[in-house]
N, C-alpha and C positions, 0 to 999 in steps of 0.2 A: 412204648415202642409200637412197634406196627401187631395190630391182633389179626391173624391170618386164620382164613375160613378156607371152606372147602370151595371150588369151583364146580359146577353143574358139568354131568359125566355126560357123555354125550357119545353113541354107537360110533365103535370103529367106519362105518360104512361113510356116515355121516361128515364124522370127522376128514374122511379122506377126498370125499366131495367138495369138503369146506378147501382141502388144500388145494385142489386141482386149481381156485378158481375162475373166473370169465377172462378167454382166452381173449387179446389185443389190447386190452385194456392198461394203457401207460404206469407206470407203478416206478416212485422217486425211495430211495434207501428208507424213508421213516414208514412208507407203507409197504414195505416189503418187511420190515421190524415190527413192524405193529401186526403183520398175519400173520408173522411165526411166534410173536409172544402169544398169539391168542391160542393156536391150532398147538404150542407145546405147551398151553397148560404152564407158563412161566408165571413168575410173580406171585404179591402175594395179596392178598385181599386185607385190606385197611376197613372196611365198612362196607355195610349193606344200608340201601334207605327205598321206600316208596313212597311213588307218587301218584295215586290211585289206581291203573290198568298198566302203568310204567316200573319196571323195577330195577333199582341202580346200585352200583359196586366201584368202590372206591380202590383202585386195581394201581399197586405196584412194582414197576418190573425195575432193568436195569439204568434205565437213564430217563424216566420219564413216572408222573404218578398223573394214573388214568381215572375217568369217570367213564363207566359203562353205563348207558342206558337202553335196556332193551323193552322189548312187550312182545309176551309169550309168543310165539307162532309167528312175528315178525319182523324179525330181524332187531336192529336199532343202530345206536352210533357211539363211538369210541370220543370223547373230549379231553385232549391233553391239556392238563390243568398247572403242569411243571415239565418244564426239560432239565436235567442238570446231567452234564457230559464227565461230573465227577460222581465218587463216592455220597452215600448220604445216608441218614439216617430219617424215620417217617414217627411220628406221635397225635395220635388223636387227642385232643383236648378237651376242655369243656366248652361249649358251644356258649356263645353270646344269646341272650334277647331274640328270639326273630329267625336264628341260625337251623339249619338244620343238621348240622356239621364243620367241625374247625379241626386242620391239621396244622401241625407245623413240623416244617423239614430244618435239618440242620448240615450243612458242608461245607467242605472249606470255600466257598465260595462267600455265604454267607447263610442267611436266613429267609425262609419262604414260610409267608401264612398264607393257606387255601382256606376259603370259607366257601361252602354251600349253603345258598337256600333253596329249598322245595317246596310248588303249591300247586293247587290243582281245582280253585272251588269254581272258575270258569275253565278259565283254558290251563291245562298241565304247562308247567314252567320250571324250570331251574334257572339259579344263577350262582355264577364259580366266581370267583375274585381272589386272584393271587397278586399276592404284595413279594417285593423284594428286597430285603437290606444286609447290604454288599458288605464283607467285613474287611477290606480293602477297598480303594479305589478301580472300578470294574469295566471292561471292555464288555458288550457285546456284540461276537459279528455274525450270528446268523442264530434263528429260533425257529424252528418246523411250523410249518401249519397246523392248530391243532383241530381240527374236527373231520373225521372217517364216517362214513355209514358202513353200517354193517349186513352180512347176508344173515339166515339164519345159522350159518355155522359159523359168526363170528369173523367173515372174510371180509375184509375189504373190497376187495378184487373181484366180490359176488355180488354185490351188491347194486342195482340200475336203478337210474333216475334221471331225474332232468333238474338244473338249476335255472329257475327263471328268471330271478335278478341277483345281481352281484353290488357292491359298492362301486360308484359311479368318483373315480377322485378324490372329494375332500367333505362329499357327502356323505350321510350315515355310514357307519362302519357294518353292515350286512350284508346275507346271503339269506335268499329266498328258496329252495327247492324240496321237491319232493322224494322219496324213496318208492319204486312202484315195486321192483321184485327183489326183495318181499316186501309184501303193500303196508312196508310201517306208515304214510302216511306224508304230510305236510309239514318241514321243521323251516319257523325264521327262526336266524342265528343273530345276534344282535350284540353288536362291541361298546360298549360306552367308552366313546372314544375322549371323553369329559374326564377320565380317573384317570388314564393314562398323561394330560398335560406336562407333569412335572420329569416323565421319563422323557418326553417329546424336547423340553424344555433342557434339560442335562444334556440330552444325547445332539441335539440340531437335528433334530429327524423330523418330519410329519409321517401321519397316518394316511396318504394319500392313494388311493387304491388298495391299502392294506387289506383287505376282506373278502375275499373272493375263491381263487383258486381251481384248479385242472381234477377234474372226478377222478377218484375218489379221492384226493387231497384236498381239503378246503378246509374253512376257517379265516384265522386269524394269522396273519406272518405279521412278527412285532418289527415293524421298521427299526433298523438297524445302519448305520453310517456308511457311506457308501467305501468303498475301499480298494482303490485305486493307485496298487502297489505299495501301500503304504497302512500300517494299521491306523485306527481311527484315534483321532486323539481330544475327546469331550468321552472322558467317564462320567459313570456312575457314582456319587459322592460316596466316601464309606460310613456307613452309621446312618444314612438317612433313608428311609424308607420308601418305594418309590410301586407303584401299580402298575403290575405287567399286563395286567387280563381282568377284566369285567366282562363277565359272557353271559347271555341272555338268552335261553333257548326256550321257544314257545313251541308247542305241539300239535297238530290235528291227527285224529287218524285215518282221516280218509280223505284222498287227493281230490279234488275237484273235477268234474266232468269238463267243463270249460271257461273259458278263459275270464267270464264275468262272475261266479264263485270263486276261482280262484285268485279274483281279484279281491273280493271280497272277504274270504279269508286271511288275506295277508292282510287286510285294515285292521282286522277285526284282533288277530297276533299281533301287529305292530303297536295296537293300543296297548296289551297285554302287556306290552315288552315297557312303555310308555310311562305306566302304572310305577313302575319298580323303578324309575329313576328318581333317582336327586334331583326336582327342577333346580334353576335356576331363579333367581327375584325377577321381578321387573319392577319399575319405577311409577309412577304418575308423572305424563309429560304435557305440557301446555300446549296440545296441538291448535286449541283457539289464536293465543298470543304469536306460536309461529304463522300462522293462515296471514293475520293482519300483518305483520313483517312481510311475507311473503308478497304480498297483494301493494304494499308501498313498494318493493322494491319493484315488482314488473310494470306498475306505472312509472313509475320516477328513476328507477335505472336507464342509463343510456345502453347499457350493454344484453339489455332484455330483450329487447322490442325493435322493427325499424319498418318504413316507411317505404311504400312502394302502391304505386296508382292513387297515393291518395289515402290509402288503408294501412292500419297498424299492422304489422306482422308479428309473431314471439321468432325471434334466435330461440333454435334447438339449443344451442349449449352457449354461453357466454362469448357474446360480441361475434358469435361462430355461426356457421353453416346456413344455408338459404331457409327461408321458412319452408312448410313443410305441411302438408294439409293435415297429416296423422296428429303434429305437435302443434298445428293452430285449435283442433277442433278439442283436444285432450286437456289444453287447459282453457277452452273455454267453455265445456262442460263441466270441469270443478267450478271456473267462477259463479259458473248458473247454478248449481248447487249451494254453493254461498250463499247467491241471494237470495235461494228458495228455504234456506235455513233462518237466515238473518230477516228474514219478512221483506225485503226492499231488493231489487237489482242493485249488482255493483255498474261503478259506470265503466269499468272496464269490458263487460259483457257486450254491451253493446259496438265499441268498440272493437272487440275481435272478432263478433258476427257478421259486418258491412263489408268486411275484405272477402268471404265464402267462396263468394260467386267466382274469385279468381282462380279459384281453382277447379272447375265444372268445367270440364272440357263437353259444348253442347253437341258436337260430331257424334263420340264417343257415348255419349250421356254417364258422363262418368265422372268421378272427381280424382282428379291427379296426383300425383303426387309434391310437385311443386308449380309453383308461378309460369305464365309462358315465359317469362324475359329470367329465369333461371342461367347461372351461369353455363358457358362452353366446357366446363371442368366435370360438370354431370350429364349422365346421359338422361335428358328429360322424359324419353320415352320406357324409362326402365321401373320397376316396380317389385316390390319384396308382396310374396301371395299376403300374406297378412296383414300387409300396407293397404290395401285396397276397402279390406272390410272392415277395420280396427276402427276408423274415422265414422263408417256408419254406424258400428255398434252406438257412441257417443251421439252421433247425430237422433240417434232410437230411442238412447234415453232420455235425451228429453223432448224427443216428439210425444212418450208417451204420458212427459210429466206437464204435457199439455202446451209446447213450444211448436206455434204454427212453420214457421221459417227453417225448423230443422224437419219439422215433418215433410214439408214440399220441397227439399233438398235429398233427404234420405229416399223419398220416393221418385224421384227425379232420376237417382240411380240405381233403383232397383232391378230393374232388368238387366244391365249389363253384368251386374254382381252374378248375377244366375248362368247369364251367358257364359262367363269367364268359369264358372265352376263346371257347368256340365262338357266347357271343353277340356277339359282337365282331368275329366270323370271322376271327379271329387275327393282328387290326390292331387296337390301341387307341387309343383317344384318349388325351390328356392327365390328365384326370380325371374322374372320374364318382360318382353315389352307390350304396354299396354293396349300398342296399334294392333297387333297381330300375333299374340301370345306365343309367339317365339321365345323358346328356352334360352336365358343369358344362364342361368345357372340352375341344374337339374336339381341337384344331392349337395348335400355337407359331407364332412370329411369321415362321417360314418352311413353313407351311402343310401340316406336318406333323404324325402325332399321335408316341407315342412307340413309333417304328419298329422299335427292336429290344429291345424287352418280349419281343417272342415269342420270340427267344436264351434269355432267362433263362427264360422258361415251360419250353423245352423242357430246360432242364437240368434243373430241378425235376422234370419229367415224368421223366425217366433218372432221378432219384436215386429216387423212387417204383418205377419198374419194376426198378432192382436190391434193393429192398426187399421188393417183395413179388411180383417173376413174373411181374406181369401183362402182358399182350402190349397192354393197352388202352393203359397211360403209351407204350409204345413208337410207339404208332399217332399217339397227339398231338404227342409229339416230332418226329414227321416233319412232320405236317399243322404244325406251325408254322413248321419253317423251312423248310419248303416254301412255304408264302403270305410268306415275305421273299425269297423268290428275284425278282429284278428290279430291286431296289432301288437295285442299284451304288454307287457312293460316298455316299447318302444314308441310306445304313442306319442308320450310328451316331446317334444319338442322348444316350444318356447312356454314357461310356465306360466304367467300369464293365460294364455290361448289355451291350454291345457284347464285353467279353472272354470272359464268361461265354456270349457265344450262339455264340463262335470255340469255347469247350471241350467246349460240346454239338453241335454240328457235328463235334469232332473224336471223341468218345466214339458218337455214331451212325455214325460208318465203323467204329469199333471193332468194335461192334456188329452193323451189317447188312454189313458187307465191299461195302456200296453205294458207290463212290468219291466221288461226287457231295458226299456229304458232308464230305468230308477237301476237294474243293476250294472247295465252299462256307463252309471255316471260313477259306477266304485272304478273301474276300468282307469277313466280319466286319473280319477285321484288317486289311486295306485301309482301311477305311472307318476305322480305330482309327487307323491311325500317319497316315495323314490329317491328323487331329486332333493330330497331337504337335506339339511344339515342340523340332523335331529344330536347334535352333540356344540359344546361351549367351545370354541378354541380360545386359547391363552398363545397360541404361536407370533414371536415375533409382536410387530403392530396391533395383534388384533387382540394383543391386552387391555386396547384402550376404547374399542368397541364392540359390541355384540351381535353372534351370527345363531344366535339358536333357535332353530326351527326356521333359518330360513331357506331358500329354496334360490338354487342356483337357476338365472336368466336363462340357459341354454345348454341342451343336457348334455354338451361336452364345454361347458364354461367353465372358468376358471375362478368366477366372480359373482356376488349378489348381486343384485341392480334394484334401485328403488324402484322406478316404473313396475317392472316386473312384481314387487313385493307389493302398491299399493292397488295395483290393478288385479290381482289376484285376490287382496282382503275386498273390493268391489267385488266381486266374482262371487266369492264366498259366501258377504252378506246375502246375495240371490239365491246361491243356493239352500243358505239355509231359511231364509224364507219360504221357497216353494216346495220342501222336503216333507213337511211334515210330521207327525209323530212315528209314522211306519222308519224312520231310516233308522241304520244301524246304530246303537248305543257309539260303540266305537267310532264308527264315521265322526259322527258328529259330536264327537270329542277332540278327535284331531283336526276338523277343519276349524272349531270353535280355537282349539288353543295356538294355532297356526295365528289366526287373528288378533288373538290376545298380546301374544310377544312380537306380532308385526307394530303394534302399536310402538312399544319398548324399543325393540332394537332399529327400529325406523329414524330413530333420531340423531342416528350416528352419522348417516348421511351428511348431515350440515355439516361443512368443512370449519362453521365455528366454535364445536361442540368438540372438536379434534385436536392433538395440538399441533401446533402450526408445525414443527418439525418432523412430519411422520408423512404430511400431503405428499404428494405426487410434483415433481416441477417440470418435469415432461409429460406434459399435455396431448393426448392426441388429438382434441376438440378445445377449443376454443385456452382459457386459463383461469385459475381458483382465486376469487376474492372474496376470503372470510367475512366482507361487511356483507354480504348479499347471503338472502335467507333464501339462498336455492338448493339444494340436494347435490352433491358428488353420484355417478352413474354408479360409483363400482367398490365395493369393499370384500374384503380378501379373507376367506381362512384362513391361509396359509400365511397370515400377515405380513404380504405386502405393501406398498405405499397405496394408501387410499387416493381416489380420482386418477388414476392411469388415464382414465378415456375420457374424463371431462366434466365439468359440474352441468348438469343439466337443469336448464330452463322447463324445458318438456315435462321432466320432473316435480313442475312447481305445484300441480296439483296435490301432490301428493299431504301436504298438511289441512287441506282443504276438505279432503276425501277423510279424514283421522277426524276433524273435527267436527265435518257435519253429522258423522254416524253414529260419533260416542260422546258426541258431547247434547245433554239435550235440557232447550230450557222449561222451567215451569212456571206457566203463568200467576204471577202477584208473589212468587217467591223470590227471595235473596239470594236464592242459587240459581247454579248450572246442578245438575244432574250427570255426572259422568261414570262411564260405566266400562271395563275393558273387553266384556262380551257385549255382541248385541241384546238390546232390551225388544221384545219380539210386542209387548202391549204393554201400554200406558195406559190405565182409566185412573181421573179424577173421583174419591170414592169420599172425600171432604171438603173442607176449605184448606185444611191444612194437611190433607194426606192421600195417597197418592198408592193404586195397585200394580206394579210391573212383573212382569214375566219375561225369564232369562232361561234360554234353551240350550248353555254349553254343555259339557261331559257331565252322567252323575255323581261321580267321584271329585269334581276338581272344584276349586275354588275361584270367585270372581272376587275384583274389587269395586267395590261401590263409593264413590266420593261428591261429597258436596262441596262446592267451588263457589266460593262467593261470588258474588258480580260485583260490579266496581261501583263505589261512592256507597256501598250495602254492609250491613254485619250480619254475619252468620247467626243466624236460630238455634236455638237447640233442639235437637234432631233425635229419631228415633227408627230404628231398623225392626223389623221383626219376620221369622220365615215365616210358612206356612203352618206351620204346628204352634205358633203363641209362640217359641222360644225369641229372647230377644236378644240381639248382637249385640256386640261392644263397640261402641265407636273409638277413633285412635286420632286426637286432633293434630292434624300437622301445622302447626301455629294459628296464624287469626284468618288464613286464607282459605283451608280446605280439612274436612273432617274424610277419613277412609272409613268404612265397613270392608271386613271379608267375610262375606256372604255364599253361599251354596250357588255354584253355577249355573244348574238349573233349577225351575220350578219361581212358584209365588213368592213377592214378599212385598209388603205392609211399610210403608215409608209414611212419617208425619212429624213432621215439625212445630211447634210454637216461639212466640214473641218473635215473628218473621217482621217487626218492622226496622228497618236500619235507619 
């Protein structure tokens, strides 16, 4: 049964301060219960545990069994770990492996295990996990919030702070804030919204905005059925055990001066939080063999491509919508990438480079958005802000990879790019007209225009200044993301544009050796993984495909987007090239493994990979036909019918971009080389063996695979890290051998009897 200790006495004076406390401050029935258990001294203490300068009590009152965390002189926070509205009994058990604590409750309801663990050897951390199993068939219609800050007399109600992010929808189940009086400090809270499926799954609930909350109320509200004069009718099974709460709380104790520490900080907790999860697998996918599909079908489909002046176009989305300078230049930088992989131009490249010029409008000195003979249905003169630069970002990359025709195009509109931003002063609206940047549309529906355009300007502005010298692209690059400094977790906007303004942030400290910059690229990626959907859903349809880790198109979307997913892992690769050894361990854990499962869950996309009864049959773009190896726009957490919006063409890159970055060949071998991190150095160091350098998370794991090439037989092959130890190969039949290999650092590749 429950072993009850003494609670910390604490001066009449004190204690009456603690009642009075902070007058205006809204306050819901469970925190007006939770100050009076604490201020009368109710309940009873189940366990004491530390977590180095943290000291916690496992506190049971009348309807609820609490986790106190406090630190001396600093107040802390109250984590309700059980509600039960009946009778119950409480038992400390013996603790598991790993555990630092195991209770279990007994009611007529049914049966509750809490398990704690505690750790602290970076960042101080707890994590609660209570399990439920109903001993009837079980209703729930409503469960508190569970996590309070506390003043130092244990008041709720005393307690000031500021929350600076919440859970965004169907993204991570978290809450980001601080505690200032008293100064306990920095806490992310973190739901693993992954254990929870099978309760999501019985009840038809999702977890959707579930994680947030009104100070001092916050936490976790466990979705619950909605109830609309009627009780709910999907119980709870009896006898089968189901996960209410996985909770993650990481610690700092000292809040952050501004906004790019504090950004920083939460990378740095969210890895922490990261560490302590169950991943998920990922697969090996054949992004080679989709590229070639891919690349047959936008020659040889009729409903890819079309004809206008004489020049090829791509259809944005099947048989649909006018070409589009953003979606002609986007897959004709993957095909140029192709060929610059493949050693030969495709003959496709050439073909969608001859059409360019139709869209250069020379008045303007600018590139358009669509064709002049564009239907009457669109306004020709309209343009989304990130429409403008997105085209030249592509045009840049391969100016710099040494393509004359994109460089004297991309500089052709250079000035007018700068024009359009300094009239805007380097905040844009949503959309405007290209003649005379007149506002068609200021803000989105959360009163914003689109925030971090200026990220992408100012990479463009860097790929211009290492083009040609000038100190002016250098000057705009700063002036842009300089006028985003402020912005804090609102920055992102389209995630995409968000990666891209983390690599130009990271390429300006390159650059000016200004640090400011290297911190203001954590800013960006805050606001990015923000946006992720750092949890598995099983809801509905999205049984049948995979969202972990990825990151919703648009930070009040509803939906993934592959564009947005492939053009992000483009993003990423730069940044973690220009980064360096100085960036944070954590950073570059999370953008390394952001990458890793974009490879994986990217291939759900293909509506062939799906099964056919789950697509979408209301189209808003164009219609799905599973023989074509294009990409669907849009996949659902909340499982949905997949391609709502359209299978996208524009999208086609997208296997092109997977394959030229992690697929890599070696000369006179039998293999591909593929890797699901990037390989940062290749040196030749034999005939038959080969030094690569892989710079993901310290902790995490990569997979290393040798992939035959066609009409070749595999070698037998040999891994070893940097310390002599040598790995174990795992053969997946006669076509590809894996290694799982250390993420980062050296390793030692060499094969023999490589002749096939």
């Amino acid at each position: 049964m429950v072993r009850t200790g003494l609670r910390p006495v604490r001066s009449g004076a004190s204690r009456r301060r603690g009642a009075a406390g902070r007058t205006g401050c809204p306050a819901s029935p469970f925190v007006i219960g939770l100050k009076q258990t604490l201020a009368d001294g109710e309940g009873r203490i189940a366990a004491r545990f530390d977590i180095n300068d943290l000291a916690g009590e496992v506190l049971i009152s009348r309807d609820s069994v609490w986790v106190l965390i406090r630190r001396e002189g600093a107040g802390g926070l109250a984590l309700r770990a059980a509600f039960l509205p009946t009778a119950f009994t409480c038992q400390k058990v013996a603790a598991h492996a790993g555990e630092t604590m195991r209770l279990e409750l007994r009611s007529a309801m049914g049966n509750h295990s809490i398990v704690l663990r505690a750790g602290g050897d970076a960042l101080e951390h707890i994590r609660m996990t209570a399990t439920f199993t109903p001993l009837m068939p079980a209703l729930i219609p409503f469960m508190p919030r569970d996590l309070y800050p506390l003043d130092g007399d244990d008041d709720p109600l005393g307690a000031e702070g500021r929350v600076e992010a919440a859970q965004r929808g169907l993204n991570s189940g978290m809450i980001y804030f601080r505690i200032d009086e008293p100064a306990f400090g920095n806490v992310l809270y973190f739901q693993n919204l992954t254990a929870m499926n099978a309760y999501y799954r019985a009840t038809k609930t999702s977890p959707d905005g579930a994680v947030g909350g009104l100070w001092p109320e916050l936490g976790y509200l466990l979705p619950t059925p909605v109830q609309s004069g009627k009780l709910p009718s999907d119980p709870l099974t009896a006898g089968v055990e189901v996960t209410l709460s996985d909770a993650i709380l990481v610690f700092r104790h000292h809040a952050p001066p501004h906004e790019r520490e504090s950004a920083r900080q939460f990378l740095q907790m969210l890895g922490e939080a990261y560490k302590l999860l169950d991943l998920p697998p990922t697969d090996y996918r054949d992004w080679v063999a989709r590229a070639e599909r891919t690349l047959i079908d936008l020659d040889k489909a009729p409903e890819a491509t079309i004809r206008h002046y004489g020049h090829r176009y791509v259809h944005p989305y099947t048989a649909s919508e006018y070409p589009d300078s953003m979606v002609q230049i986007s897959v004709l930088a993957a095909v140029f990438d192709w060929g610059r992989w493949q050693g030969a131009a495709h003959p496709l490249e050439a073909e969608l480079r001859a059409g360019l010029s139709r869209f250069y409008d020379p008045e303007l000195k600018a590139l358009r958005r669509y064709l002049p003979n564009v239907g009457g249905d669109k306004d020709a003169d309209a343009v989304d802000s990130w429409y403008l630069y997105h085209p030249m970002l592509n045009l840049g990359r391969m100016a710099l990879a040494g393509d004359g025709s994109s460089a004297r195009l991309f500089l052709d509109c250079i000035d007018f790019s700068i024009k359009a931003a300094r009239h805007f002063d380097y905040k844009w609206p949503i959309q405007y007209k290209i003649t005379d940047f007149s506002v068609i549309t200021a803000t989105a529906n959360d009163d914003r225009g689109q925030t971090d355009v200026g990220g992408l300007y100012a990479y463009v502005m860097l790929q211009a200044h290492e083009l040609t010298g000038d100190p002016r692209f250098l000057d705009e690059a700063k002036a842009a993301i300089d006028a985003a400094m402020g912005m804090r977790f609102n920055l992102n906007y389209q995630a995409n544009l968000t990666a891209w303004g983390a690599a130009a942030c990271m390429r300006l400290y390159r650059i000016t050796n200004d640090v400011k910059y290297a911190e203001q690229s954590y800013v960006y990626l805050a606001s990015f993984f923000h946006n992720c959907e750092i949890w598995e859903s099983e809801l509905e349809h999205a049984v049948h495909y995979r969202n972990f880790l990825s990151v919703t198109c648009l930070q009040d979307a509803p939906y993934m987007a592959i564009y947005e997913c492939f053009d992000a892992f483009t993003a990423f690769e730069v940044y973690l090239d220009q980064s360096g050894p100085d960036l944070d361990p954590a950073v570059r854990m999370l953008v390394a493994e952001y990458c890793r499962y974009a490879l994986d869950r990217a291939w759900y996309y293909y509506p062939d990979v799906l099964p056919a009864g789950i697509l979408a049959t209301g189209n808003r773009n164009g219609h799905i036909d599973r023989k074509l190896s294009f990409p669907l726009e849009d996949l659902y957490p909340d499982g949905q019918c997949p391609g709502q919006v359209g299978q996208e063409i524009y999208g086609a890159g997208a296997a092109m971009v997977f394959a030229t970055r992690n697929f890599h060949a070696v000369e006179g071998a039998p293999f591909k080389l593929f890797c699901d991190h990037f390989i940062r150095g290749i040196e030749r160091i034999g005939d038959r063996s080969l030094s690569i350098m892989l710079d993901g998370g310290e902790t995490c794991v990569a997979t290393l695979s040798f992939v035959r090439e066609k009409r070749r037989k595999l070698p037998r092959t040999k891994v070893a890290a940097a310390d002599g130890d040598v790995l174990r190969g795992h053969p997946m039949g006669a076509d590809r051998i894996d290694y799982h290999v250390p993420a980062s650092g050296r390793l030692i590749i060499s094969w023999i009897d490589g002749k096939g």
